[in-house]
C-alpha positions as CSV (number, residue, x, y, z in Angstrom):
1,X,-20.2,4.2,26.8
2,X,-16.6,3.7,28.6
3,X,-13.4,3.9,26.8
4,X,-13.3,0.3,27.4
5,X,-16.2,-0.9,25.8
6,X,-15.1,0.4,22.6
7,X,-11.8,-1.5,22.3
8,X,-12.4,-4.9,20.1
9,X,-15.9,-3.4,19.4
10,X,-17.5,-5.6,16.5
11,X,-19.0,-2.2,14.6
12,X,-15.5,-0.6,14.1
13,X,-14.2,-4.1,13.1
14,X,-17.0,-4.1,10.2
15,X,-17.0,-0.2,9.5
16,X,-13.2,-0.8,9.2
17,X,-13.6,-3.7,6.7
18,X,-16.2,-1.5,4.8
19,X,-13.6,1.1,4.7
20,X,-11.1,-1.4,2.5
21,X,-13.8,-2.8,0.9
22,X,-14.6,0.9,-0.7
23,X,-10.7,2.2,-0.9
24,X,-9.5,-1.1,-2.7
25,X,-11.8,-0.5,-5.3
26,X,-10.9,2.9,-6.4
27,X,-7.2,3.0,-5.8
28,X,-7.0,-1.1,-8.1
29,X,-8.0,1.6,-10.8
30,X,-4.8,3.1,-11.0
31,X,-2.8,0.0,-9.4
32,X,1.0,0.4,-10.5
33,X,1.2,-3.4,-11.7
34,X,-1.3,-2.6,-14.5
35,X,-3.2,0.1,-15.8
36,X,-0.7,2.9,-14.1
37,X,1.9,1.9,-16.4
38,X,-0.8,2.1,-19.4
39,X,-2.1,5.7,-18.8
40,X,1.7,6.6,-18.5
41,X,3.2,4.7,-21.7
42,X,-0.4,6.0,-23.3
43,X,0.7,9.5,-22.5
44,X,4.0,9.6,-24.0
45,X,6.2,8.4,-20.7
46,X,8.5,5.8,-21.1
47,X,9.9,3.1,-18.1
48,X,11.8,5.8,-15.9
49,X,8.8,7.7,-15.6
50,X,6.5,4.5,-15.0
51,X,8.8,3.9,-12.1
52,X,8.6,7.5,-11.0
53,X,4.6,7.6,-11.1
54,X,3.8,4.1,-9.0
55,X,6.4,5.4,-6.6
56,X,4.5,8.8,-6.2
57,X,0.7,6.4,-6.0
58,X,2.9,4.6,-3.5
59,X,4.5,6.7,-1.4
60,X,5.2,10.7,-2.3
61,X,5.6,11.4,1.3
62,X,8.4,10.4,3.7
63,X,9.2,13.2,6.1
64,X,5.4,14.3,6.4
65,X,4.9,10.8,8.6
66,X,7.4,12.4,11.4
67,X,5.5,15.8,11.1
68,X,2.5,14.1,12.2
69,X,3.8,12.0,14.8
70,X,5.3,14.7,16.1
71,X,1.6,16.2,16.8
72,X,0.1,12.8,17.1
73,X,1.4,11.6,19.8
74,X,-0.2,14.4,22.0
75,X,-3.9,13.8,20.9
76,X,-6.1,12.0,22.7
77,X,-8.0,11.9,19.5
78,X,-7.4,11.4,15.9
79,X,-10.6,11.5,14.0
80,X,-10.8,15.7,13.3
81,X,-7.4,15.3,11.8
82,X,-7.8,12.2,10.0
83,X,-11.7,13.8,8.5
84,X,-9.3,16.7,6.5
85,X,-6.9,14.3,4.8
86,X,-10.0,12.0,3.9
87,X,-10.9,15.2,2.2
88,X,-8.1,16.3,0.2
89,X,-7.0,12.9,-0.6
90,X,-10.6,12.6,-2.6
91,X,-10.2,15.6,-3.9
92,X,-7.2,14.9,-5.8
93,X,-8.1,11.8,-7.3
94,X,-11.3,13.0,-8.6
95,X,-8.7,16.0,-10.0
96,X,-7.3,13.5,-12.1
97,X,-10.4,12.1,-13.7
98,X,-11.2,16.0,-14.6
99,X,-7.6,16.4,-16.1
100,X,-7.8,13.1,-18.1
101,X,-11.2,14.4,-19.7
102,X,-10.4,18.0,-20.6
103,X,-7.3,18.1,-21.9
104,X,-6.9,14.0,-23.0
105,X,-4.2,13.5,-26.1
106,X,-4.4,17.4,-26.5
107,X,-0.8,17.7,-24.7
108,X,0.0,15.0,-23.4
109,X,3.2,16.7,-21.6
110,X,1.2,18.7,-19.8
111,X,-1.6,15.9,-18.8
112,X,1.3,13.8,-17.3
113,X,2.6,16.5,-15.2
114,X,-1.0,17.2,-13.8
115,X,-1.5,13.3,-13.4
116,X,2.0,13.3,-11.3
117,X,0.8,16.2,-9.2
118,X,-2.2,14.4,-8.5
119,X,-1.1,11.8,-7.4
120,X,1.7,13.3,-5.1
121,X,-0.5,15.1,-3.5
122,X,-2.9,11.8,-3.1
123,X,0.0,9.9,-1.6
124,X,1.3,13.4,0.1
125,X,-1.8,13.5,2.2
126,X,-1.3,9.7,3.0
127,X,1.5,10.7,5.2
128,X,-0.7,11.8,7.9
129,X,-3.0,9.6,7.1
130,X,-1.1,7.1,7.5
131,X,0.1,8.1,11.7
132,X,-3.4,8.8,11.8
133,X,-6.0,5.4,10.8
134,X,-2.8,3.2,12.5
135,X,-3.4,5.8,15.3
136,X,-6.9,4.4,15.4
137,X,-6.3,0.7,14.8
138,X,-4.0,0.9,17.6
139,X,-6.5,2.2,20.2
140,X,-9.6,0.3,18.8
141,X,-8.1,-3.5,18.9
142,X,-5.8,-5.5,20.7
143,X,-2.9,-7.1,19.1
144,X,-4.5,-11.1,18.4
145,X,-8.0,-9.4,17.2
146,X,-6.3,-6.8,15.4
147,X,-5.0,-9.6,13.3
148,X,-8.3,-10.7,12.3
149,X,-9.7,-7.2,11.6
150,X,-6.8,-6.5,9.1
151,X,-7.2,-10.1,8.1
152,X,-10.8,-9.3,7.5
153,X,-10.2,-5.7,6.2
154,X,-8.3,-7.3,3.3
155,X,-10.6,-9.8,2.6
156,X,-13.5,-7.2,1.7
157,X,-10.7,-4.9,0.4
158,X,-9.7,-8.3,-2.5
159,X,-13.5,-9.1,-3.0
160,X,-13.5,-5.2,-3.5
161,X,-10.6,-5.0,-6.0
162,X,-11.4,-8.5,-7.9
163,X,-14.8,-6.3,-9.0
164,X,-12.7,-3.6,-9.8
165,X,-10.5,-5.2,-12.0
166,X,-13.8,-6.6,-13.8
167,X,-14.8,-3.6,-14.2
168,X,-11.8,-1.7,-15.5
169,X,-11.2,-4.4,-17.7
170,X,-15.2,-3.6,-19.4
171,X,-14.2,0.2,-19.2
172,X,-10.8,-0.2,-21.2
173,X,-12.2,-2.6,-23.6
174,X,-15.4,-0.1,-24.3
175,X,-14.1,3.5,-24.1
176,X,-11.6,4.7,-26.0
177,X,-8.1,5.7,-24.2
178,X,-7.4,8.4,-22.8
179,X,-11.3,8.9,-21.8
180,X,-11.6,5.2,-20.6
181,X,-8.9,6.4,-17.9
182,X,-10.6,9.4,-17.3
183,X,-13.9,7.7,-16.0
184,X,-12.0,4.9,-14.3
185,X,-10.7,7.7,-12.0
186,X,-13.9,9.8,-11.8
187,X,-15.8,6.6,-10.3
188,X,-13.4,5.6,-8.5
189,X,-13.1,8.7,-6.8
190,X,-17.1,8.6,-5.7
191,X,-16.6,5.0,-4.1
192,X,-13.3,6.7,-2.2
193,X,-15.9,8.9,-0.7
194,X,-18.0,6.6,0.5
195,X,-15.1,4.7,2.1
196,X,-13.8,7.6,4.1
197,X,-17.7,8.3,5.0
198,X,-17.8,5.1,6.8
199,X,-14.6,4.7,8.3
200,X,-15.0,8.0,10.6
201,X,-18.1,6.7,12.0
202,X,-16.0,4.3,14.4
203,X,-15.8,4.9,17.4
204,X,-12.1,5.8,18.5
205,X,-11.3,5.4,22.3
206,X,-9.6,8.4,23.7
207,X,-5.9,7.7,24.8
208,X,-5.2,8.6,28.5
209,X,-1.6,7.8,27.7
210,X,0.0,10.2,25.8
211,X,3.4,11.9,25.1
212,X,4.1,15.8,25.5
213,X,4.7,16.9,22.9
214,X,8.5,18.5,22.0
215,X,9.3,22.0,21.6
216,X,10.2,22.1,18.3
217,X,10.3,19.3,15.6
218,X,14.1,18.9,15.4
219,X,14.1,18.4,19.1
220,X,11.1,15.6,18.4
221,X,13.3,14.2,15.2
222,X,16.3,14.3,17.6
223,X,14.7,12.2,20.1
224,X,12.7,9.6,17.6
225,X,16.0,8.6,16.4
226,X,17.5,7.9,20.2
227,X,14.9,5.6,20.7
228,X,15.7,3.8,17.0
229,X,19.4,3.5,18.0
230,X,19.0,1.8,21.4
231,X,16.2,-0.1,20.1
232,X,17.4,-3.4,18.6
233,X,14.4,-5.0,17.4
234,X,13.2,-2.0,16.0
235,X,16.3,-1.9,14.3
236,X,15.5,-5.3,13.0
237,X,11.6,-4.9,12.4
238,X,12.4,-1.9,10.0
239,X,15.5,-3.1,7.7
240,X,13.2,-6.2,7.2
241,X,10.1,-3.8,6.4
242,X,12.3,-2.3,4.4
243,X,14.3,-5.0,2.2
244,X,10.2,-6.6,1.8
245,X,10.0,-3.5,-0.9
246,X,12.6,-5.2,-2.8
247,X,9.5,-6.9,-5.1
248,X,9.3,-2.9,-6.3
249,X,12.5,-3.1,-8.3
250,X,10.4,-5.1,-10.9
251,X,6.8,-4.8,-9.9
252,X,5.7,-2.5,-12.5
253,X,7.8,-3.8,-15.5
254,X,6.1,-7.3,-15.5
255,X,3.1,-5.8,-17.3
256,X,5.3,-4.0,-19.9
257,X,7.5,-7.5,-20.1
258,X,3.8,-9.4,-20.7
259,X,3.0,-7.3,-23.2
260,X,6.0,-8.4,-25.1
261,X,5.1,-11.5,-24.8
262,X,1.5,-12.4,-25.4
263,X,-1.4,-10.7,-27.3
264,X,-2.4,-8.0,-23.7
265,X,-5.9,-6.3,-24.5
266,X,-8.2,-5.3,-22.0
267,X,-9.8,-8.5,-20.9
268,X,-6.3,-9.7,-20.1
269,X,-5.5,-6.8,-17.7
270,X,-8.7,-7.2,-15.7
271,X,-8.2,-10.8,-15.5
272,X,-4.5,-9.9,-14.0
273,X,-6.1,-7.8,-11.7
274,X,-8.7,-10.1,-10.4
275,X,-6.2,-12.6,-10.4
276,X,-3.8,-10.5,-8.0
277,X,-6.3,-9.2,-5.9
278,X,-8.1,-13.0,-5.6
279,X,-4.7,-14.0,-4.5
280,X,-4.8,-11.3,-1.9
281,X,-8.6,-12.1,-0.8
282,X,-8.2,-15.6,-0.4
283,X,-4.3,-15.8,1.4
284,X,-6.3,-13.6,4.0
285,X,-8.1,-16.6,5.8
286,X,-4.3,-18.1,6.2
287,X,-2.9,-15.0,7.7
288,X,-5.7,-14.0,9.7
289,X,-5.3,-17.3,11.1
290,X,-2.0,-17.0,11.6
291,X,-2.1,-13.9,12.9
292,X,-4.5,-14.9,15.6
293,X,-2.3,-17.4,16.7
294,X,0.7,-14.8,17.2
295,X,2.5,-16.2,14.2
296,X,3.0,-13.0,12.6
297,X,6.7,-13.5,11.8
298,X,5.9,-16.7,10.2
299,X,3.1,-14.6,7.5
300,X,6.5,-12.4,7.0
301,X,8.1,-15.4,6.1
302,X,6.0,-16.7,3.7
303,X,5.2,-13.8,2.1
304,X,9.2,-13.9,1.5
305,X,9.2,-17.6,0.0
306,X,6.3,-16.7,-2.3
307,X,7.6,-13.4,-3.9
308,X,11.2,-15.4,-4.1
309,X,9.0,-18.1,-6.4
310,X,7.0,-15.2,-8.5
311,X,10.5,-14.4,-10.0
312,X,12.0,-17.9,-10.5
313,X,8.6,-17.9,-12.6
314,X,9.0,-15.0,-14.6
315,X,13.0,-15.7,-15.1
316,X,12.0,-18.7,-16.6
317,X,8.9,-18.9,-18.2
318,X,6.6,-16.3,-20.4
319,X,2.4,-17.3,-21.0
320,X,-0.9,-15.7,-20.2
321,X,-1.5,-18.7,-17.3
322,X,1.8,-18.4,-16.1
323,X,0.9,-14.6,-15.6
324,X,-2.6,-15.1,-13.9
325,X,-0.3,-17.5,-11.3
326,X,2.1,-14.3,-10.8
327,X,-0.4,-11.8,-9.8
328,X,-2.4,-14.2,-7.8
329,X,1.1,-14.5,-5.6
330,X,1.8,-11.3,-5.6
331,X,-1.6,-10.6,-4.2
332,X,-0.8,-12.9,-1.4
333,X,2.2,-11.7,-0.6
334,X,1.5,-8.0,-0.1
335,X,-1.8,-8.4,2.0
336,X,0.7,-11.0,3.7
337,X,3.4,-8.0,4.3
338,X,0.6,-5.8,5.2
339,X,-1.0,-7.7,8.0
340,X,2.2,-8.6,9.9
341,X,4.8,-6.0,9.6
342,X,1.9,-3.7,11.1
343,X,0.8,-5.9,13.9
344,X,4.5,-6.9,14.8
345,X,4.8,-3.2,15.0
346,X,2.2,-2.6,17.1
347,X,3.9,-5.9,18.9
348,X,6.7,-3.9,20.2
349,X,5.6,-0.4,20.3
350,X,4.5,1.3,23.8
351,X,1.4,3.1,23.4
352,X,2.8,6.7,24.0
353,X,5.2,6.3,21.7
354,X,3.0,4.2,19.0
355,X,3.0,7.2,16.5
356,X,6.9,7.7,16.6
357,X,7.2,3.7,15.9
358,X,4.8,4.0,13.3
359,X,6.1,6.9,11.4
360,X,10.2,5.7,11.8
361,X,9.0,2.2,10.1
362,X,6.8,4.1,7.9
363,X,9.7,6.6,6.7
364,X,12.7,4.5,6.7
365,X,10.4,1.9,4.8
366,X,9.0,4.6,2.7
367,X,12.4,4.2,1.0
368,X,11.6,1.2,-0.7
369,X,8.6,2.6,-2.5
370,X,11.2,4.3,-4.7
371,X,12.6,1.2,-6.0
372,X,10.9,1.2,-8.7
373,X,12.5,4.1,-9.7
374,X,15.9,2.2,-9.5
375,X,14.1,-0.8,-11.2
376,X,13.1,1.5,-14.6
377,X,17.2,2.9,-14.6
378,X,18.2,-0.8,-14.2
379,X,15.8,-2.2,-16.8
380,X,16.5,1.2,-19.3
381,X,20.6,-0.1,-19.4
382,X,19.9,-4.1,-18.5
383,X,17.2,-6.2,-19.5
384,X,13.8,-7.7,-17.9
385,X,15.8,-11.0,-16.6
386,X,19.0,-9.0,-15.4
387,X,15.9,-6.8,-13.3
388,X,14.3,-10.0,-12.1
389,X,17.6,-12.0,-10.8
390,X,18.8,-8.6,-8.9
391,X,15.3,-8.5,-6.8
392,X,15.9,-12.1,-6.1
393,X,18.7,-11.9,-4.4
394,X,17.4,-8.6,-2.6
395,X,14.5,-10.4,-1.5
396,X,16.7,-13.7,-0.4
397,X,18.4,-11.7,2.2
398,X,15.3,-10.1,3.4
399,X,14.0,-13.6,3.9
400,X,16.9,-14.5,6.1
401,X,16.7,-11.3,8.2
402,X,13.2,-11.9,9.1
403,X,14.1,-14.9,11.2
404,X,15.2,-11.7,13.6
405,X,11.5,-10.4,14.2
406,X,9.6,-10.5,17.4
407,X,6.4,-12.0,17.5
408,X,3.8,-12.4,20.3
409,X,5.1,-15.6,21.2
């Protein structure tokens, strides 16, 4: 088989759909909106710390994405390095699930800080990962069928997570907390597995194209950051990557704000999550659309006017429907964000140097992962609507410097 003949190949297209089929079901079981800030509260934490936690699920590493783009840009192949993290990313999930279980409410200090490192070390490990499966997308599609393979990836990835918030719904409803945590993550982690499985069976075209690799990191570092300051639309591409985080500020304190609102028991939460990731399933056959027609910008766009709606909603009015409507948005919105700012990346990046695009995005946009860690400081001195009108405007101004991105077209 030539290198050729395994660029747009319709098997890695469905082994890479399979793959976010499998991974959106186990990490929904710990999704920051919803049950994330439950196990925390459950375990003693209070709104800081919620923040703190869905930033580690979210992002816990920034400078590890430049580590390995500093190695990945030399290999011809990414698979071997891609199999380890697959590894120790299962591993500490499935970590969790054991901690949860053995020592439960019997100090619950001590369960949180095993929880945290579990999770850092999760989303640690998703720094290379990261360089890595983009690595692969990169090589295995071109830029308009790209679009439908994420579009099609997150498709199976929402059908994926509207069954797992079913199910974690029936779990919280039937098991007693903290246990009922402790075998959400100790499924979860199995289906994981069988995600990763699947995903290295594609076959990844070998790169004739590659960069030497610098003597030393800080040279590499040096040199990344000379291409982001002569690089305009980069520039551009990765404030507005960026400033699309902005939604974090208040993410995770909408369930706690719900819950002062209406009666919240388990069969609400999984109908939240269905909703979200329904919202996320069905928006796909818009931007995958979209995306084929180079309109990536435009899915950037939307995604902007639709989170800027969510909180007009939220500002103004507090119900159970009014709820399912929010996380069905939201849903949209980030599979929206996740299509486009990857394939306008790919858009403008030059194969050799596709790892060092990816990982500068992916750091300096790493940033905004932490806002909702500035979102549980505003909301501990403010309020909920003082938190929602701030991310507003953050998110208005994002909106207007997306009309800056380059597109296909």
């Amino acid at each position: 088989m030539t290198e050729n003949s395994k660029i747009d190949k319709k098997s890695n297209k469905n082994k890479t759909a399979a793959h976010g089929f499998f991974i959106a079901i186990s990490t929904s079981i710990a999704e920051p909106s919803t049950i994330l800030p439950l196990i925390v509260t459950h375990f003693g934490g209070g709104s800081l710390l919620v923040g703190i936690f869905a930033a580690l699920l979210r992002g816990g590493a920034i400078l590890v994405q430049m580590i390995a783009a500093f190695y990945a840009q030399s290999f011809p192949l990414v698979k071997p390095y891609i199999r380890k993290v697959f590894l120790i990313r299962f591993l500490a999930w499935f970590s969790i699930g054991l901690v949860i279980y053995f020592l439960n409410d019997k100090n619950k200090t001590l369960t949180l800080f095993f929880i945290g490192l579990g999770l850092f070390i999760f989303s640690f490990t998703a720094g290379f990962g990261a360089i890595y499966f983009r690595e692969m997308l990169g090589k295995m599609f071109t830029h308009k069928y790209r679009g439908k393979v994420m579009a099609t990836r997150q498709f199976f990835a929402g059908l994926g997570s509207i069954g797992s918030g079913a199910l974690a719904g029936w779990v919280l409803n039937n098991f007693e907390a903290p246990y009922s945590f402790a075998y959400l993550f100790l499924v979860s982690s199995v289906l994981m597995l069988i995600g990763f499985s699947i995903f290295l069976t594609c076959d990844e075209p070998e790169k004739t194209k590659t960069s030497k690799k610098e003597k030393n990191f800080f040279l590499f570092l040096k040199n990344s950051f000379k291409i982001l300051k002569s690089n305009k639309t980069l520039q551009f591409q990765i404030i507005s990557y960026l400033l699309s985080y902005s939604y974090l500020l208040s993410l995770p304190f909408v369930i706690l704000d719900a819950k002062e609102n209406i009666n919240l028991n388990g069969t609400a939460i999984g109908f939240f999550i269905s909703s979200q990731m329904l919202g996320a399933t069905l928006s796909n056959f818009i931007w995958g659309k979209l995306s084929g027609n180079g309109k990536n910008r435009l899915i950037v766009q939307l995604s902007f006017i639709i989170l800027l709606g969510i909180f007009l909603m939220v500002i103004l009015f507090k119900n159970f429907y009014l709820y399912i409507i929010v996380f069905f948005m939201i849903g949209m919105s980030k599979d929206g964000f996740r299509l486009a700012f990857t394939n306008l990346l790919f858009i403008i990046a030059p194969d050799d140097k596709r790892p060092v695009y990816v990982a500068l995005q992916a750091n300096i946009g790493s940033i905004g992962i932490f806002f909702s860690v500035l979102g549980g400081v505003i909301l501990k001195f403010t309020s909920y609507q003082y938190l929602y009108i701030i991310t507003f405007i953050l998110l208005m101004i994002a909106f207007l410097l997306s009309f800056k991105l380059r597109d296909i077209n």
